[in-house]
N, C-alpha and C positions, 0 to 999 in steps of 0.2 A: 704838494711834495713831488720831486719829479726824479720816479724810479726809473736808475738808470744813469741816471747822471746828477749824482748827489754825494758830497762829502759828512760823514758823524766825526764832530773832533771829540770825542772823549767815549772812551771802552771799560768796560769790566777788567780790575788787571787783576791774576794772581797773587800772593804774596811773596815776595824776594826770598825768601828763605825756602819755601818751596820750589821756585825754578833753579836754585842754584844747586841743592839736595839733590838735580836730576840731572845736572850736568855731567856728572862722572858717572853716570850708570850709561848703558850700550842702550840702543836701542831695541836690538833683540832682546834681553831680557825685558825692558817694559814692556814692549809687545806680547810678550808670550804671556805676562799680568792683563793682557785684554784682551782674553779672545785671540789673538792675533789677528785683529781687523781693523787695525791703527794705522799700517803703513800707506804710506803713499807710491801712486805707480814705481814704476822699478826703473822706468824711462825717468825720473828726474834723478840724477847722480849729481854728486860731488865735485866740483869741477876744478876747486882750486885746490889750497893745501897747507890746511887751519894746522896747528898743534897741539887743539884742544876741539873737544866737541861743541854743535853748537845747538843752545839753549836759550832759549827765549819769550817771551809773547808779544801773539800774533797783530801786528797791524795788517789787517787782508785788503785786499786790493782788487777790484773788478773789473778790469780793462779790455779795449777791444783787442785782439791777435794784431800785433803788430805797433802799436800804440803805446804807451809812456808818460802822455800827460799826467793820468794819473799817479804813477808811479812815484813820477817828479813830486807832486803834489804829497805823496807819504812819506817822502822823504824832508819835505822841511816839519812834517808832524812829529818826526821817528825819535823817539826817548833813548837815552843808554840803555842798554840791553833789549832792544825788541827784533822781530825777528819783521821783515817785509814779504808775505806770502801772495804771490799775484795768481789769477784767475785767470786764463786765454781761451778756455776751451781747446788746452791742447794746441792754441795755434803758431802756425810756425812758420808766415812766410816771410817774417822779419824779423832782426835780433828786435830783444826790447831795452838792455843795458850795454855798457862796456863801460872799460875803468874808470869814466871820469867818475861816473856815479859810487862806484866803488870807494872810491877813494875818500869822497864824501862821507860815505857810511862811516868807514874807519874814523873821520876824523869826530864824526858823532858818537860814538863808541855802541853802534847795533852791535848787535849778536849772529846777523846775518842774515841772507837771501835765500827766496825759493821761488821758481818762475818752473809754471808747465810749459814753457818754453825756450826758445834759443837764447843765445846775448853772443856779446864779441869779445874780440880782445882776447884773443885765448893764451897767445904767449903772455900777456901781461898776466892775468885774471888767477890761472894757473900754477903760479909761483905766489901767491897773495896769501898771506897768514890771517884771513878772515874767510868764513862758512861762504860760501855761494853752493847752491843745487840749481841744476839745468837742465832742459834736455839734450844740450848742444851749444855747438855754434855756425853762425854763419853771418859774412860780414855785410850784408844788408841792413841797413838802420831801423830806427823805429818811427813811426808819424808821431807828432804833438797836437792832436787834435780833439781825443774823447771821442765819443761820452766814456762812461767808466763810475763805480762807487768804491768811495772808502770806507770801513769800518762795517763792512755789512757782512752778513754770513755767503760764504764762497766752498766753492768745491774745487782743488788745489789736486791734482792728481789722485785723482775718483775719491779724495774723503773731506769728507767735511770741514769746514774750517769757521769758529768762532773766532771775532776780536778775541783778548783775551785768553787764547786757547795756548798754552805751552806747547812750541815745538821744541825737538829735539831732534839733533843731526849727527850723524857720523857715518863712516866709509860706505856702510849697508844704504844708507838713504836717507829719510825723513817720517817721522811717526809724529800723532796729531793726538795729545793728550787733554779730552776737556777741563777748563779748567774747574768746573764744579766738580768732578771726581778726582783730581788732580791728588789732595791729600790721601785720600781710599790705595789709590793705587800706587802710592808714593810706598806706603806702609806695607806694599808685599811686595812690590819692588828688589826693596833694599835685601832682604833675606835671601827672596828668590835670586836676585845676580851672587848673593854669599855662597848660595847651595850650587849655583852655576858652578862658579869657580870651583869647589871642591870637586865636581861631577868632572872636570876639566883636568884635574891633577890625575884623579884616579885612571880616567883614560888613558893617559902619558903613561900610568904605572903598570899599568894592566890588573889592576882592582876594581876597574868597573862593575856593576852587577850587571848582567845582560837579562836575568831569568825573566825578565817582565817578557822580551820576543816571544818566547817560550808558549807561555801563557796566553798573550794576545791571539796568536794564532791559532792556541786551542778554544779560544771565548769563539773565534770567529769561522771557528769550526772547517780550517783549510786542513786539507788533504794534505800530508806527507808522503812523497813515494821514493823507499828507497830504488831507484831504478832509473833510465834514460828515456826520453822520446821515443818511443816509436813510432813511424810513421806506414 
């Protein structure tokens, strides 16, 4: 077997009715259901300009920084609704897509992109009613050369990433939901975003309860002083 440069054509997939259940919740509220130790760097944003969030699972990708064959290669794999999450090490001294690829995607009906890296085409890419995450752009191409794997487990902006694994995208970023826990946390999710929103109205009204600051600060035993600096 030659690690490294190896394609797996078949992954663990979630159930549909679970990825779809997680498409209209934010990603901040799923996050704040883990720990908050889900998101992906902060460096891969949004780049184009979906009208809907995006939701999917993971076809991962392990490519060298600058490189694409693989990519190419996960895309004649890519199923309606899966997400293409690429692996660079961060690297960035070449785009790895631009729109033709894009455009592809859409006509397969993915769910969308995630590259710890550049891509191009930004006037086009940017106006596109489909999910792309980046870290940028710049109009340097990408090699077609490899080596690279598909379907193996990768590390996608410092988190992990399973085949299989539901991602979820919107304006904040990219969060990495396993798909073995997927239902678990599917299940405090949904209330937690309900109790969100209400926390969210009361704000606006000024009903908020604040008294928890209160409190915290006495658990943690800080000084209050009525008084100014002196120095």
């Amino acid at each position: 077997m030659s690690v490294g440069n190896r394609v797996y054509l078949k992954r663990q997939l979630p159930a549909k009715e679970l990825v779809k259940a997680f498409r209209d919740l934010a990603t901040a509220n799923v996050a704040d259901c883990m720990g908050r130790l889900c998101a992906m760097h902060h460096s891969i944003q949004l780049v184009s300009s979906p009208r809907k969030n995006m939701c999917g699972a993971a076809l991962t990708v392990r490519a060298r920084a600058g490189d694409n064959l693989m990519i190419h290669k996960a895309l004649d794999m890519a199923e309606e609704g899966d997400v293409i999450v690429v692996e660079t090490g961060f690297g960035e001294p070449n785009s790895l897509v631009g729109e033709i690829i894009m455009n592809n995607a859409i006509f397969r009906k993915m769910a969308g992109f995630v590259f710890d890296a550049p891509i191009r085409d930004k006037d086009t890419i940017c106006k596109m009613d489909f999910p792309v995450f980046a870290t940028g752009f710049t109009p340097g191409g990408p090699y077609k050369e490899g080596p690279g794997e598909i379907n193996v487990p990768i590390s996608c902006g410092n988190m992990a990433v399973l085949p299989g694994d539901i991602i979820l995208g919107d304006a904040d970023g990219v969060i990495v939901i396993p798909r073995c826990d997927a239902k678990a946390i599917l299940e405090e999710a949904i209330p937690f975003s309900q109790a969100d929103q209400a926390k969210l109205k009361k704000a606006a009204d000024g009903t908020w309860d604040r008294s928890w600051v209160a409190k915290q600060l006495e658990k943690n035993k800080v000084e209050i002083i009525d008084d100014f600096y002196r120095m």
